[in-house]
C-alpha positions as CSV (number, residue, x, y, z in Angstrom):
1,X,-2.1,-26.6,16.6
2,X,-2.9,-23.6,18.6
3,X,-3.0,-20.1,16.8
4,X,-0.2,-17.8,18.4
5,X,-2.0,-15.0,20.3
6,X,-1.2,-11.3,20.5
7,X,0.5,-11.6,23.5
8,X,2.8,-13.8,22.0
9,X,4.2,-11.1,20.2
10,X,7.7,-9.2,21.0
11,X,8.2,-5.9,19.2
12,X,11.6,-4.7,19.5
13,X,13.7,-1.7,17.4
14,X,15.2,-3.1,14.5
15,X,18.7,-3.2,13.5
16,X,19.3,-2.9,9.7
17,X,20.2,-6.6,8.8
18,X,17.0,-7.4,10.2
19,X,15.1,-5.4,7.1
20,X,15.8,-7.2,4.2
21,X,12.9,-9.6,5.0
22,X,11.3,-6.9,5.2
23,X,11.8,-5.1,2.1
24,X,11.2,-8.7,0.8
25,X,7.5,-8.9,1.7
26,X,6.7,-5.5,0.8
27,X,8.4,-6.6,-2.5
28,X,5.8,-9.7,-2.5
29,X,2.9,-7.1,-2.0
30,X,4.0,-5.0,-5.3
31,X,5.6,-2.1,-3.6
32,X,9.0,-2.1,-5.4
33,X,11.2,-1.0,-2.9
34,X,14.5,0.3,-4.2
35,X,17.9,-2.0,-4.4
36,X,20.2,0.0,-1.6
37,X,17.6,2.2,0.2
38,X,18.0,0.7,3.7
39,X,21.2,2.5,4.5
40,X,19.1,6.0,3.3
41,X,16.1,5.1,5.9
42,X,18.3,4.3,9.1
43,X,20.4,7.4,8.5
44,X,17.2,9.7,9.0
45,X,16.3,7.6,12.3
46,X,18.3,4.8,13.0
47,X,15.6,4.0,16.4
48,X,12.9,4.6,14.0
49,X,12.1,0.9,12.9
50,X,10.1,-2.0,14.5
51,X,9.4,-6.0,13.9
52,X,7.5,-8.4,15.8
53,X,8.3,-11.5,16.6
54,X,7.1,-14.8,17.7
55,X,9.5,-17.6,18.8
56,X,11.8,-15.5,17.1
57,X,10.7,-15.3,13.6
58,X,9.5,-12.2,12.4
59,X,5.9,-12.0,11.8
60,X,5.3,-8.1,11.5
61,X,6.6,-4.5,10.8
62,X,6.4,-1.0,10.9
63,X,9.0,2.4,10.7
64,X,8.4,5.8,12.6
65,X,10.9,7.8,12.0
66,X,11.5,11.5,13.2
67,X,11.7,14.3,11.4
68,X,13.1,17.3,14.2
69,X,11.1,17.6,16.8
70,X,7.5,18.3,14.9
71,X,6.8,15.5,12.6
72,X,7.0,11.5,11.6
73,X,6.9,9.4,9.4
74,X,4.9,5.8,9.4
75,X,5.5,3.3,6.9
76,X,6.7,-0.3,6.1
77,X,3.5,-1.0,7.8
78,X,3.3,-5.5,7.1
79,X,2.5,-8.4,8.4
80,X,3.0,-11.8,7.2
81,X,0.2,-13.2,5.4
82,X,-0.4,-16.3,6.9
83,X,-0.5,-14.7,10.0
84,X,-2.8,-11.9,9.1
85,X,-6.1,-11.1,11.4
86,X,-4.8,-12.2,14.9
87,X,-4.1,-9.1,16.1
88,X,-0.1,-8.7,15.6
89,X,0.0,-6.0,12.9
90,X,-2.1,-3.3,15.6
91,X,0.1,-4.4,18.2
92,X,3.1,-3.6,16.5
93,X,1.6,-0.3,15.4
94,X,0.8,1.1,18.6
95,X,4.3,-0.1,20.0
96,X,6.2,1.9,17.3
97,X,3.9,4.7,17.1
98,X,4.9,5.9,20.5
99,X,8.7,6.5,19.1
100,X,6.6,9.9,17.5
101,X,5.8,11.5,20.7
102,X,3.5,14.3,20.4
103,X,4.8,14.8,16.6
104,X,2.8,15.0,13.9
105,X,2.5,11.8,12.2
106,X,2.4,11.2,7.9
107,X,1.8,8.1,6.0
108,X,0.9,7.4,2.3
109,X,-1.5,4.8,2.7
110,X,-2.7,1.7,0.6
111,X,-6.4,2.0,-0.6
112,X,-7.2,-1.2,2.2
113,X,-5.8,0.5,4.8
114,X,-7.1,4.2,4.4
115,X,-10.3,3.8,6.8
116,X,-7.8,1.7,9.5
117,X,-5.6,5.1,9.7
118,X,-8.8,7.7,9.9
119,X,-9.8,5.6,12.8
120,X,-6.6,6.0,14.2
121,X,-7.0,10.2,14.1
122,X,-5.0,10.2,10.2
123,X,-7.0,12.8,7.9
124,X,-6.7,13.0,4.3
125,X,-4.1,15.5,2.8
126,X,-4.3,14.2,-0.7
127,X,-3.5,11.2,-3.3
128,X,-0.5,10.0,-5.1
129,X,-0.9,7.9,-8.4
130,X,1.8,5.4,-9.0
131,X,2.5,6.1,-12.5
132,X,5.2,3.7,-14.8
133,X,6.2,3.1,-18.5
134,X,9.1,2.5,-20.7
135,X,11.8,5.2,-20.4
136,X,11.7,7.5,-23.3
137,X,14.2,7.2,-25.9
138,X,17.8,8.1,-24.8
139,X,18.4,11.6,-25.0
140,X,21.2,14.1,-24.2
141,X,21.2,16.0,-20.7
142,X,18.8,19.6,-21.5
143,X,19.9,22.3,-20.7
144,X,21.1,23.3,-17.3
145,X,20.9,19.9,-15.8
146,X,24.0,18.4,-15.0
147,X,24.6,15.5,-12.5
148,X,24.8,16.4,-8.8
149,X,28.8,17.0,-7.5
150,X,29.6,17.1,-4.0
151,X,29.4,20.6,-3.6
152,X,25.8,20.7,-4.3
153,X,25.0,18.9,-1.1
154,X,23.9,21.8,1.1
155,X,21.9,23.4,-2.0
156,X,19.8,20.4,-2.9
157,X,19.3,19.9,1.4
158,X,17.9,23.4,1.6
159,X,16.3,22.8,-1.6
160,X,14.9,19.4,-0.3
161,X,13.5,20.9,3.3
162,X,12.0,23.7,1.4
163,X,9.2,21.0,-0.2
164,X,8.9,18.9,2.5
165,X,7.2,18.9,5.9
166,X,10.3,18.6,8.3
167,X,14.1,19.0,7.0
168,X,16.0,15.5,6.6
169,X,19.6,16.4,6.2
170,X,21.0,12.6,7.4
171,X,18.3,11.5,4.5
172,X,19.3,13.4,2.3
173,X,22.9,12.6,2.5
174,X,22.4,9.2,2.6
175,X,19.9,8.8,-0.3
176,X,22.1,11.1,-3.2
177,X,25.5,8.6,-1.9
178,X,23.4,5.3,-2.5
179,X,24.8,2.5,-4.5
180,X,22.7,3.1,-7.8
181,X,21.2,6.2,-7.3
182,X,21.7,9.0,-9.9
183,X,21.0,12.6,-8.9
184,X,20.1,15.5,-11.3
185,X,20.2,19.3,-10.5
186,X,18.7,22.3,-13.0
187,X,20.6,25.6,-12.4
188,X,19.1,29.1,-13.7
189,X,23.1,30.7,-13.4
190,X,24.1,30.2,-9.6
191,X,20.3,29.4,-8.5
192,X,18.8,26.0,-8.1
193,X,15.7,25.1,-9.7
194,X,15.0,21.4,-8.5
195,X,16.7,18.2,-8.5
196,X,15.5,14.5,-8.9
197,X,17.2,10.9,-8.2
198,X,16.6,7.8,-10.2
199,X,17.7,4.4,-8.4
200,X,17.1,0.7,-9.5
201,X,14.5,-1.1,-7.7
202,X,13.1,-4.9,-7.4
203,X,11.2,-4.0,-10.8
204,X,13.1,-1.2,-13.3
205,X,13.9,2.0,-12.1
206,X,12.3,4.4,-9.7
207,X,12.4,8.2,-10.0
208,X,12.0,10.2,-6.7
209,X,12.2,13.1,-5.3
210,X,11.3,15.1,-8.6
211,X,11.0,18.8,-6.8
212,X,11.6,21.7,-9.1
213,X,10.3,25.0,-9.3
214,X,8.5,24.4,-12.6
215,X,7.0,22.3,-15.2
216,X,9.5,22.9,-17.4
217,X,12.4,22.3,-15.0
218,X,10.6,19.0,-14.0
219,X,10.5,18.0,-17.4
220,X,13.8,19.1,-18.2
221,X,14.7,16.7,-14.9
222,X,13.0,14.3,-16.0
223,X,14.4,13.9,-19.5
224,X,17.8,13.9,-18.0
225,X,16.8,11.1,-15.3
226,X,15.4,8.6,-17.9
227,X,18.4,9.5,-20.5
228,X,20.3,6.3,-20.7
229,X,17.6,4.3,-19.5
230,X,15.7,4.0,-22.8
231,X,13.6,0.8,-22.8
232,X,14.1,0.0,-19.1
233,X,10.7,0.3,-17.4
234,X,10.0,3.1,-15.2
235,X,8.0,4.1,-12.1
236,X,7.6,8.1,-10.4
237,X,4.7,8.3,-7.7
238,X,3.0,12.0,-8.1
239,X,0.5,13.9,-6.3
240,X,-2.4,14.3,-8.0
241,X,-2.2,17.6,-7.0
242,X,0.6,17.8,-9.3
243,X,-1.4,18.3,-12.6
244,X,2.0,19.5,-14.0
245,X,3.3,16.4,-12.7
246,X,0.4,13.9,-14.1
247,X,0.6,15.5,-17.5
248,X,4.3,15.0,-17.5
249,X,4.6,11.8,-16.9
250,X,1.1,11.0,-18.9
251,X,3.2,12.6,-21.9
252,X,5.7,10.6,-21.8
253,X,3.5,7.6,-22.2
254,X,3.3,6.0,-18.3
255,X,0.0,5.4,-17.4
256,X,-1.2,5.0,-13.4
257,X,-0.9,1.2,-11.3
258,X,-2.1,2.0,-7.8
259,X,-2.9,4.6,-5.8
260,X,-2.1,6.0,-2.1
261,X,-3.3,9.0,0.8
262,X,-1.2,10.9,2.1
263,X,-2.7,11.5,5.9
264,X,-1.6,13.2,8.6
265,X,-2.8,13.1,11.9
266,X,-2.4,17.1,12.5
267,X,-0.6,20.1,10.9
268,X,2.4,20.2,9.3
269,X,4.7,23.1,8.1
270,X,4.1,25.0,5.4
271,X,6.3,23.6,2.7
272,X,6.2,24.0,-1.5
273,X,3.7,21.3,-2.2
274,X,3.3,22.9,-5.7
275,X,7.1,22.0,-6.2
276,X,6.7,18.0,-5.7
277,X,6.2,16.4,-8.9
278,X,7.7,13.4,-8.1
279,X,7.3,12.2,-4.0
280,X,10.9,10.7,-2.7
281,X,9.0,7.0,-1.2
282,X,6.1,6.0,0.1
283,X,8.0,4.4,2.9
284,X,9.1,7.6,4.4
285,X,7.8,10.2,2.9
């Protein structure tokens, strides 16, 4: 039986019921995707996301989604196993990376992959350690965090564009209204100090964004978060630049699984790195 060639390949925009088979094989390679995040990632960019197929059947993918007019996003980047090596996964990556433009693209890339992307003009920015562990005994809400009410919206969007590269208000809106997802804000009186969601996932729970102002308003986050979840297993992916942020979560007893880079392949805006303890996804960003 003859191997299908590149050119056999058809890369097209994909529609959302075409991703669960996706989310299923990155669920195969240990990534954990969350239960109701598709909704979230086709709100930011809803032209944004790519499979190739052969004879129909879906043999490869990859997301770029756009942040404004400066910056993307690259992730979701698979390929079926038994139909690694022939070529389809770089085809399907040079197809969607065109949807950036001139933007400035970001990934968080798998140890495997990292010298693939520096070939392909990504630089290192820094790591992230996947880090997981039982939830802490239950505990009541600290003080000044309360669960996010509809009002906070357009304080937890600023709040959220502040610590990122590129604002993502359609994300944003998306991800804190997701079946599942639980979203925490600290106040210091009318001002907010960070906020953090916690959604279930393929495998426990997954914290992310954690972005507060402090150590002690990520931990107060992060007590509130894994409150009620006592005994569930838990998973938060921190910058090791974060050393707030590794000696939280190494305090409360998670230990590190895998790592990532996060690469970009030129600048990005200045944005409050020192405020991520907790990164939202490694699929966009």
């Amino acid at each position: 039986m003859t191997s299908p060639a590149p050119q056999d390949l058809v890369v097209t925009r994909a529609m959302p019921d075409d991703w669960p088979v996706i989310v299923d094989w990155a669920a195969d390679e240990g990534w954990n995707p969350g239960l109701s995040d598709i909704t979230a990632f086709f709100a930011q960019d809803s032209e944004g996301f790519f499979v190739g197929r052969i004879d129909g059947e879906p043999v490869s993918a990859v997301s770029v989604v756009t942040y404004g007019a400066d910056y993307a996003f690259l992730g979701w980047y698979l390929v079926r196993p038994d139909l690694r090596g022939r070529g389809h996964g770089l085809t399907t990556w040079k197809t969607a990376l065109a949807h950036a433009g001139d933007r400035t693209v970001g990934l968080d890339g798998v140890v495997a992959q990292q010298d693939n992307y520096r070939q392909s003009g990504f630089e290192l920015a820094y790591r992230t350690a996947r880090f997981g562990g039982e939830a802490p005994a239950a505990a009541e809400l600290p003080a000044g965090v309360r669960a996010a009410r509809a009002g906070d919206l357009a304080a937890i969007t600023a709040y959220d564009g502040a610590c990122c590269p590129a604002d993502r208000p359609d994300f944003v809106a998306a991800w804190l209204s997701e079946a599942g997802h639980r979203t925490l804000v600290r106040h210091d009186g009318d001002r907010l100090t960070g906020y953090g969601v916690i959604r279930p996932a393929r495998d426990g729970l997954r914290i992310g964004p954690l972005f507060a102002d402090t150590a002690d308003d990520a931990r107060a986050l992060f007590t509130g978060l894994t409150a009620g979840a006592a005994g569930e297993r838990v998973a938060i992916d921190v910058p090791e630049t974060s050393t707030a942020g590794v000696a939280l979560v190494e305090a409360a007893g998670f230990s590190p699984s895998f790592e990532t880079a996060r690469m970009y392949t030129g600048p990005v805006r200045a944005h409050a790195q020192e405020r991520v303890f907790g990164v939202t996804t490694l699929e966009l960003g």
